[in-house]
PLY file of the C-alpha trace (Angstrom):
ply
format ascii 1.0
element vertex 414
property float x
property float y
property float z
element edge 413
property int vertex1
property int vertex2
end_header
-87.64 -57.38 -70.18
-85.74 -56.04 -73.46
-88.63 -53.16 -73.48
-87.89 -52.44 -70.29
-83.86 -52.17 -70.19
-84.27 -50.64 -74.00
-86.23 -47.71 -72.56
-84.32 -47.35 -69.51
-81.43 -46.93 -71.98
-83.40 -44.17 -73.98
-84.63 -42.67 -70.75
-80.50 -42.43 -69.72
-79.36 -41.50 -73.30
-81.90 -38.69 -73.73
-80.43 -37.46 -69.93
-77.32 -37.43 -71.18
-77.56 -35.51 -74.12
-79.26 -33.21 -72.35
-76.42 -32.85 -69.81
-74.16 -32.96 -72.59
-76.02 -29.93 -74.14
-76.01 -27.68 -71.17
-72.18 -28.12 -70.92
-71.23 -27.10 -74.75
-73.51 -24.26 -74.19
-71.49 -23.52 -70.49
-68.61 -23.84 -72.64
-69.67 -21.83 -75.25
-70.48 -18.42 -73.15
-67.05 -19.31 -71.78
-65.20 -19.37 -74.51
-67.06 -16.08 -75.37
-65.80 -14.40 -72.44
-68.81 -14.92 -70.35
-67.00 -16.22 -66.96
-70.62 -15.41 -65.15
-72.57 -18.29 -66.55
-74.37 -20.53 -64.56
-74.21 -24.51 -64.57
-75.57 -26.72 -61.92
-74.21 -30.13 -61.79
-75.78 -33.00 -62.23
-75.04 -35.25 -59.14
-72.16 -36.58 -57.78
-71.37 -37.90 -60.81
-71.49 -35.62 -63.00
-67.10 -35.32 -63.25
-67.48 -33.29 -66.54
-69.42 -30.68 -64.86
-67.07 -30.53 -62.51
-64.43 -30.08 -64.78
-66.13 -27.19 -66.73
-66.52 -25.62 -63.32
-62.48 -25.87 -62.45
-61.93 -25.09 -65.77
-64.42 -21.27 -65.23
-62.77 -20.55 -61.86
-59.34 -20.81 -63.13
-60.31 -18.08 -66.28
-62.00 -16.09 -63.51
-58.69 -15.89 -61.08
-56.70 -16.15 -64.71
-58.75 -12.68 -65.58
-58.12 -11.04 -62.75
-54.79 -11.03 -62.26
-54.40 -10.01 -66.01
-56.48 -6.92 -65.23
-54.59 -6.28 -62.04
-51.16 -6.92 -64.35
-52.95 -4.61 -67.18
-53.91 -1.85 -64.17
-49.96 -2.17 -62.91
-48.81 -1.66 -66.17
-51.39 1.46 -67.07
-49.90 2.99 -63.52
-46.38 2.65 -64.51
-46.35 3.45 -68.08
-48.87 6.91 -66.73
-46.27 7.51 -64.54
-43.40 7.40 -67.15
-45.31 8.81 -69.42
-45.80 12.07 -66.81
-42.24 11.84 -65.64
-41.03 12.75 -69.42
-43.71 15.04 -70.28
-42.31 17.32 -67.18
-39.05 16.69 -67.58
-40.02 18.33 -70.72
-41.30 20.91 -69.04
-38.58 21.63 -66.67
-36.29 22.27 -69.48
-38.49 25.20 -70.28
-37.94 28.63 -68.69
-34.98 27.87 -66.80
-34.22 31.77 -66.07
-38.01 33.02 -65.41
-39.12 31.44 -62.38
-42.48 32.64 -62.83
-43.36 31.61 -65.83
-42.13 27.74 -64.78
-43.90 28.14 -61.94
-47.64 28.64 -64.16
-46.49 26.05 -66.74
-45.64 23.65 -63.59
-48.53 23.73 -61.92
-51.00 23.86 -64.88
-50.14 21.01 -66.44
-49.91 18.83 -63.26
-52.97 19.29 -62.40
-54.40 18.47 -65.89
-52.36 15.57 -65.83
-54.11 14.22 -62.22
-57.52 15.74 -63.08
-57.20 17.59 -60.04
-59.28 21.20 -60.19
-57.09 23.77 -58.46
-53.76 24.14 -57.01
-50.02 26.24 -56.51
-46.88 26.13 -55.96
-45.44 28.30 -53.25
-41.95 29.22 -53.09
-39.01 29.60 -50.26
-38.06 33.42 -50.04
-35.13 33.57 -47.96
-33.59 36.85 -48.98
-34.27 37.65 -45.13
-32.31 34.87 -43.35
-34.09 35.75 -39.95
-37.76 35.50 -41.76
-38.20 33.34 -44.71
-41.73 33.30 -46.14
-43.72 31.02 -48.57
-44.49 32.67 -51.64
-47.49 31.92 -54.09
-45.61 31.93 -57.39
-48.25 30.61 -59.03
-51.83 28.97 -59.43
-54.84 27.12 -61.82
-58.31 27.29 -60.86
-61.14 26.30 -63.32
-59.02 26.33 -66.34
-58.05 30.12 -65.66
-55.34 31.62 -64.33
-55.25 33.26 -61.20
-52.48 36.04 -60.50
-52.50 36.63 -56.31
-50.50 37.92 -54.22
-49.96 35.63 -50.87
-47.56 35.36 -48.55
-47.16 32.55 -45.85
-45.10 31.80 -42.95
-43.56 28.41 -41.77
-45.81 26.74 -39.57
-49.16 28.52 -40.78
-51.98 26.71 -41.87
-51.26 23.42 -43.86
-49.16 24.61 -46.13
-46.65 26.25 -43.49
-47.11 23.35 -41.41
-46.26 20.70 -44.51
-43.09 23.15 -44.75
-41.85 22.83 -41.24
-42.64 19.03 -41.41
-41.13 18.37 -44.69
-43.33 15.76 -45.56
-46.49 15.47 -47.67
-49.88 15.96 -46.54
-53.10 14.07 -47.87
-56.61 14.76 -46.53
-60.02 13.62 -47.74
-62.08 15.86 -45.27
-61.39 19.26 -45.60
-62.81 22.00 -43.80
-65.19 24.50 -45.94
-63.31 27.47 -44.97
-60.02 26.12 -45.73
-59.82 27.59 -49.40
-60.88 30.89 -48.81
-59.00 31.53 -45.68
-55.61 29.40 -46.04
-55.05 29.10 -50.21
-58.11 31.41 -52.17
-57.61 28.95 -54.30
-61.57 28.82 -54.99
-64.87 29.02 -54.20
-66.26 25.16 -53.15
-64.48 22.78 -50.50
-62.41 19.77 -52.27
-62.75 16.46 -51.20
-58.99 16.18 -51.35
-56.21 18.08 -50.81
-52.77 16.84 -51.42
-49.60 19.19 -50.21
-46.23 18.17 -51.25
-43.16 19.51 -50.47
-40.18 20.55 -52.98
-37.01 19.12 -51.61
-34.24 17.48 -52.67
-31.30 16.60 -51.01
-32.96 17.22 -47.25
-33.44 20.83 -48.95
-36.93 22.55 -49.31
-37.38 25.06 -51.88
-41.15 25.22 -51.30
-44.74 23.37 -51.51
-47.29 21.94 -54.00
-50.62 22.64 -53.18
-53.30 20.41 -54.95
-57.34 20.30 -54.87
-59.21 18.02 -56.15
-63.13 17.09 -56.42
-61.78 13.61 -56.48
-59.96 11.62 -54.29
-56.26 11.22 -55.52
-55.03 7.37 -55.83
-52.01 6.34 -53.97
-50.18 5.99 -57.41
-50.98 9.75 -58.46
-49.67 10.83 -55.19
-46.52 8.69 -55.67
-46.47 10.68 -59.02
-46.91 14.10 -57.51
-43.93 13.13 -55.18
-41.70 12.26 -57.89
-42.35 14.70 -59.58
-41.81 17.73 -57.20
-38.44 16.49 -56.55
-37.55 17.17 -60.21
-39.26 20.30 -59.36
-37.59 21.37 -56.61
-34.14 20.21 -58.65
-35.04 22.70 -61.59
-36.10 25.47 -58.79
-32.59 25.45 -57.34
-30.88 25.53 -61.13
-33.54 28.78 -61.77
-32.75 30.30 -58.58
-28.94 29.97 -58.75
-28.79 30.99 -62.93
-30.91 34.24 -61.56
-28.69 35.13 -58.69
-25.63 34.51 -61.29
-27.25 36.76 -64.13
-28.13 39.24 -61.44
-23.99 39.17 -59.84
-23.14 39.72 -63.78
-25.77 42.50 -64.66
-24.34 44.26 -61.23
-20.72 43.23 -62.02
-21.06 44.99 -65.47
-22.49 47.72 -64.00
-19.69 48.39 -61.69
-17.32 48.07 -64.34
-19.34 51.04 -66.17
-18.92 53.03 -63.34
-15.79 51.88 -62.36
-14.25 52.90 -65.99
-16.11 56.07 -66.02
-14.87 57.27 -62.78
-11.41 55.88 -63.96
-11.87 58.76 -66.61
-12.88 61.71 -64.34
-10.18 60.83 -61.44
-7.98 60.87 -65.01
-9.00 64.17 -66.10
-9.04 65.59 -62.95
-5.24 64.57 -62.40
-4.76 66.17 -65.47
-6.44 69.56 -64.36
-4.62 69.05 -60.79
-1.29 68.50 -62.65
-1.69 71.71 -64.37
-3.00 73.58 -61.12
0.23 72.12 -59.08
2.54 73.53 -62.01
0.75 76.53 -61.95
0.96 76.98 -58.07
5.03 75.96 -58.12
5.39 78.68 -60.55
3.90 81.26 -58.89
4.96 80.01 -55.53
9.09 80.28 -56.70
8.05 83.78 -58.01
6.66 84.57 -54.99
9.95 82.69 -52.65
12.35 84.67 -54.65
10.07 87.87 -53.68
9.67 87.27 -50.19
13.69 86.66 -49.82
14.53 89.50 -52.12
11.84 91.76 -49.29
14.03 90.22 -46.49
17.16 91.41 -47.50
15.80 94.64 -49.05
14.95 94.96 -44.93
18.13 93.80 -43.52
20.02 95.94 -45.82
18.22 98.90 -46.65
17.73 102.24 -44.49
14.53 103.11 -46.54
11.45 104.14 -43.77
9.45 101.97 -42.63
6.61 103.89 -44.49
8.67 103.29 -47.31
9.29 99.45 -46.65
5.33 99.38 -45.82
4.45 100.73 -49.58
7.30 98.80 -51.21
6.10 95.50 -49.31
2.55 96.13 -50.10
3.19 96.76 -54.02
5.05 93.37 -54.48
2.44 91.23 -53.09
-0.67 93.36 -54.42
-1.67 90.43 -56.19
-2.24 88.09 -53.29
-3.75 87.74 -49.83
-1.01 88.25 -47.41
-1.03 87.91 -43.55
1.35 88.00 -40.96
1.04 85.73 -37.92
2.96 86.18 -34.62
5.15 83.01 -33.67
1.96 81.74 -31.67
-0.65 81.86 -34.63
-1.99 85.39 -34.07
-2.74 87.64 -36.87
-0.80 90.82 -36.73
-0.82 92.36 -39.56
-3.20 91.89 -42.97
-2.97 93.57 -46.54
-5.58 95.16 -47.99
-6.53 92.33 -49.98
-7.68 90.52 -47.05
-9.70 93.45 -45.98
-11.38 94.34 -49.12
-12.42 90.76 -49.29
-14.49 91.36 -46.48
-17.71 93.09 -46.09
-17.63 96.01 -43.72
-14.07 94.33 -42.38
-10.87 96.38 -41.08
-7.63 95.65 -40.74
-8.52 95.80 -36.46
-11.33 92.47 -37.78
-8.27 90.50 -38.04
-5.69 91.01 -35.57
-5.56 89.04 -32.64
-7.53 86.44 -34.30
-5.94 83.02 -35.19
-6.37 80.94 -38.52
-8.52 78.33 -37.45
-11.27 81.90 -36.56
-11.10 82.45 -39.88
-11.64 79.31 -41.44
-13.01 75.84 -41.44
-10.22 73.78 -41.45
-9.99 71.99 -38.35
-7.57 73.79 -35.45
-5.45 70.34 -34.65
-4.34 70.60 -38.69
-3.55 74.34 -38.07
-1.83 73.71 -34.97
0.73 70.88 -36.57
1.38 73.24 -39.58
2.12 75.49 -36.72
4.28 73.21 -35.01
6.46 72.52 -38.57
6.68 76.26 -39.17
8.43 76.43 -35.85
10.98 74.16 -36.85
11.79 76.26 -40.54
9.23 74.29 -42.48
6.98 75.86 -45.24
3.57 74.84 -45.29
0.70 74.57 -47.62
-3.22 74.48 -46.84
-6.20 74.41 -48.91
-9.09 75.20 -47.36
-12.56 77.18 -47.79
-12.55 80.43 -46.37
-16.02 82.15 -45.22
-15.87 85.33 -47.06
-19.27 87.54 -46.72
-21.07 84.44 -46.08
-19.79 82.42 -48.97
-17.26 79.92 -49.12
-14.08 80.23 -51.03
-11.72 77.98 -51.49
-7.72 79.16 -51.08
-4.48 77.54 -51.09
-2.46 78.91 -48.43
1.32 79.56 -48.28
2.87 79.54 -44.83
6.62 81.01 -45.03
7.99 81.18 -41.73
10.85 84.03 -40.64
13.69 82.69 -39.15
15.59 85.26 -37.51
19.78 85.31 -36.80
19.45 83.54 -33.37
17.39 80.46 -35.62
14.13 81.54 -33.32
10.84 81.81 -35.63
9.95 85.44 -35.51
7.36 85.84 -37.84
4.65 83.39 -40.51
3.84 85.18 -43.67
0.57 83.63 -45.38
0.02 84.17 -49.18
-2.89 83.22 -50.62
-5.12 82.54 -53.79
-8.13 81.39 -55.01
-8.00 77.64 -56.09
0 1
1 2
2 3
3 4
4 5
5 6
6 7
7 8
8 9
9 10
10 11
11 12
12 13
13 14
14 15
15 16
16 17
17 18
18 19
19 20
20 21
21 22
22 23
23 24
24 25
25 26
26 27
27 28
28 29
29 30
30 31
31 32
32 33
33 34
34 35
35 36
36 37
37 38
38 39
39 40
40 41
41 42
42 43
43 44
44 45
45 46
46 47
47 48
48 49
49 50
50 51
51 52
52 53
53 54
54 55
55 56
56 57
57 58
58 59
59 60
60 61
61 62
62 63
63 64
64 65
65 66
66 67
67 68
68 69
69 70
70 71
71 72
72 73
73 74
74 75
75 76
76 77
77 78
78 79
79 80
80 81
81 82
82 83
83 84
84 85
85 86
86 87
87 88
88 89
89 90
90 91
91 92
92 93
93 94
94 95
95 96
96 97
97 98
98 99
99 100
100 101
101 102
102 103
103 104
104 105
105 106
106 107
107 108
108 109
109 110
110 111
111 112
112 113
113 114
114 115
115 116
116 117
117 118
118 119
119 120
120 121
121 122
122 123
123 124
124 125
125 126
126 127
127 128
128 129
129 130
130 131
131 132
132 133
133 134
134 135
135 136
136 137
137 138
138 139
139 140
140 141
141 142
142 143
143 144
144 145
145 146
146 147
147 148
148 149
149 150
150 151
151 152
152 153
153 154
154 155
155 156
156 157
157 158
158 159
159 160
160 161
161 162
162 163
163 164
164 165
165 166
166 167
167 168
168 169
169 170
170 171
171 172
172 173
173 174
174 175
175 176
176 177
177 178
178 179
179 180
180 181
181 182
182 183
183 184
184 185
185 186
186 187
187 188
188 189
189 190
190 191
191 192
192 193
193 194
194 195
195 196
196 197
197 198
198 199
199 200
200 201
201 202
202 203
203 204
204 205
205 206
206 207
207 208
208 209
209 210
210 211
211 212
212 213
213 214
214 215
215 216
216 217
217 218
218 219
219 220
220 221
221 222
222 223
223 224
224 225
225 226
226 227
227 228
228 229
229 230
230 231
231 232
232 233
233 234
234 235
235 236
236 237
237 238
238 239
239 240
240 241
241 242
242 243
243 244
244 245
245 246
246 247
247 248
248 249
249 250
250 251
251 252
252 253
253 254
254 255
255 256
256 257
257 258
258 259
259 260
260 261
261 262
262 263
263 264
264 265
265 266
266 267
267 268
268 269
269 270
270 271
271 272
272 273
273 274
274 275
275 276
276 277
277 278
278 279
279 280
280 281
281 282
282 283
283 284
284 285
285 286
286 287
287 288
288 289
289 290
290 291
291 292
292 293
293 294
294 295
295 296
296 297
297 298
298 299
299 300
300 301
301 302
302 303
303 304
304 305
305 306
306 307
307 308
308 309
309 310
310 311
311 312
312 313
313 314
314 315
315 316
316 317
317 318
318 319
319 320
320 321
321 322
322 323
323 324
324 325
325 326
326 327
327 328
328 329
329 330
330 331
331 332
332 333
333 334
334 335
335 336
336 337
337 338
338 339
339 340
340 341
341 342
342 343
343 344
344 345
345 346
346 347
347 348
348 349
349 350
350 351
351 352
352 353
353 354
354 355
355 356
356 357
357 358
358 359
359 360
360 361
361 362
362 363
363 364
364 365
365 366
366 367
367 368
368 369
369 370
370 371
371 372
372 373
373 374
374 375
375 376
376 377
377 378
378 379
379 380
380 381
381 382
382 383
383 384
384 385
385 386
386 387
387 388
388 389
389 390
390 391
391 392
392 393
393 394
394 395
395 396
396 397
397 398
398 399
399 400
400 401
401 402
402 403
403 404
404 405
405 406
406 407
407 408
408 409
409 410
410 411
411 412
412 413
């Protein structure tokens, strides 16, 4: 009987050492990070094996949420990370909208490991027809320089601008690229459009390819992101329009100051011309009253009166109008001035048939000569096809009964 109970003792001692050993060596691959080790229990009994068990499922759930903690905290601190590098960025080329543009789109897609991509801008210089234009793209670690213009509600990219919301799609069609963006040669399996607004304002859209699909996080990103975009594109677009208001405003000031200084000099030469002209206009007054009274008072012929009147105003262009504007007599200035002309050319004829100015300006010089008033006009004259340009003295003769008998015109070239 002692045999018998002292090997049944063995028999359960050498069990549970072995038991024993398969649970340090559970617990060892635990405790060297091995969570997928496998321990059967020992029957119902077996409460240690149980515990070792509890113990392994709570490092398993304990290990995943640190890796889902550890994958949070990657996200946000990429995120941040991106968010300063293209603030950065942004900073850069504030007055060249182009070059912002490449820089923009270049490193954003390096910075998603997308593959190709642009940025297409709002140009609303035409109000009634705003376009999309590609300002820039990346393809294949090479720049691409095309020209492409796109209206609101065209293809994806017009359509992401009427919607003014983003745009994510995993099956693209194989002639999207070539026919909507040229933005390469192979279909993506994503495409990503985003558009550039802040404050409810679009400035344009971000257009993004990728051979891999795009996590929700690095779309989130992209968002972000083109708001600061679309924040810098309205600081670029309004420091442009000022620099251009100031290059045109300086401009106008050149020209303003340099026409300042001919309308200056001319006033200068038309000061001197108007002296000139009241000189020679008194001299010729005093002339025309001293012939008056020479004919009121003096029984010389009229032959004589003819010659005498002739002589004094030899150096001008003299004709007599009738108190209706005819021409009735001419000097022979007038007529040698024109080609083949006699003094018959002229009479009969009226001012305005001799010149360009128009007949209602005649006709109220006309209309002040009546009434004792001297008149001046400066006009071009067509003399043997060529235009001259005169200033005209109207004297009108007043006779004893106040009526207006008589104009006398003197001219000379300006």
């Amino acid at each position: 009987k002692d045999k018998t109970e002292i090997s049944s003792m063995s028999r359960l001692l050498t069990k549970l050492t072995g038991s024993l050993n398969e649970i340090a060596q559970f617990a060892d691959q635990i405790g060297k990070g091995n969570l997928d080790v496998k321990y059967e229990l020992r029957g119902d009994q077996d409460r240690l094996g149980e515990v070792m068990l509890d113990m392994r499922s709570n490092l398993v759930e304990s290990e995943k949420e640190k890796k889902l903690r550890d994958a949070e905290e990657y996200k946000r601190n990429w995120a941040t990370v991106g968010l300063a590098k293209f603030a950065e960025i942004l900073r850069q080329n504030n007055n060249d909208l182009t070059a912002l543009s490449q820089d923009i789109i270049r490193h954003l897609l390096k910075y998603v490991q997308a593959n190709q991509g642009g940025i297409f801008i709002l140009n609303d210089e035409n109000p009634k027809r705003p376009v999309l234009e590609l300002q820039a793209c990346y393809a294949y670690e090479r720049k691409k320089f095309l020209q492409k213009t796109i209206e609101p509600g065209e293809g994806l990219v017009g359509t992401c601008f009427l919607e003014r919301q983003s745009i994510y799609i995993t099956e693209v069609p194989r002639d999207y690229i070539q026919i909507t963006s040229g933005l390469g040669d192979d279909p993506p399996r994503a495409l990503f459009l985003v558009p550039l607004k802040v404050n409810e304002e679009i400035y344009g859209i971000i257009e993004i390819a990728s051979f891999k699909l795009l996590e929700p996080y690095e779309r989130e990103f992209v968002e972000k992101v083109a708001e600061s975009i679309a924040a810098t594109i309205s600081s670029v677009k309004t420091n442009i329009h000022t620099s251009q208001l100031l290059e045109i405003s300086v401009k106008q000031a050149d020209e303003l100051a340099r026409q300042e200084e001919e309308l200056r000099q001319n006033m200068e030469e038309m000061q001197a011309t108007q002296e000139e002209m009241r000189r020679r206009e008194i001299e010729l007054s005093d002339t025309l009253e001293q012939m008056e009274a020479i004919r009121k008072i003096s029984e010389i012929k009229e032959n004589e009166m003819n010659r005498l009147y002739d002589s004094i105003v030899a150096s001008f262009d003299v004709v007599e109008f009738s108190p209706d504007g005819h021409i009735i007599n001419v000097n022979q200035n007038v007529i040698n001035s024109h080609y083949n002309a006699t003094k018959e050319t002229f009479i009969g004829r009226t001012l305005a048939d001799v010149s360009q100015e128009p007949p209602e300006i005649i006709e109220e010089a006309f209309v002040q000569l009546r009434k004792g008033i001297p008149q001046e006009i400066i006009q071009d004259i067509i003399i043997n096809g060529r235009g001259t340009k005169f200033n005209n003295k109207l004297v009108p003769m007043i006779g004893p009964d106040g009526e207006l008998y008589k104009v006398i015109l003197y001219a000379y070239k300006v």
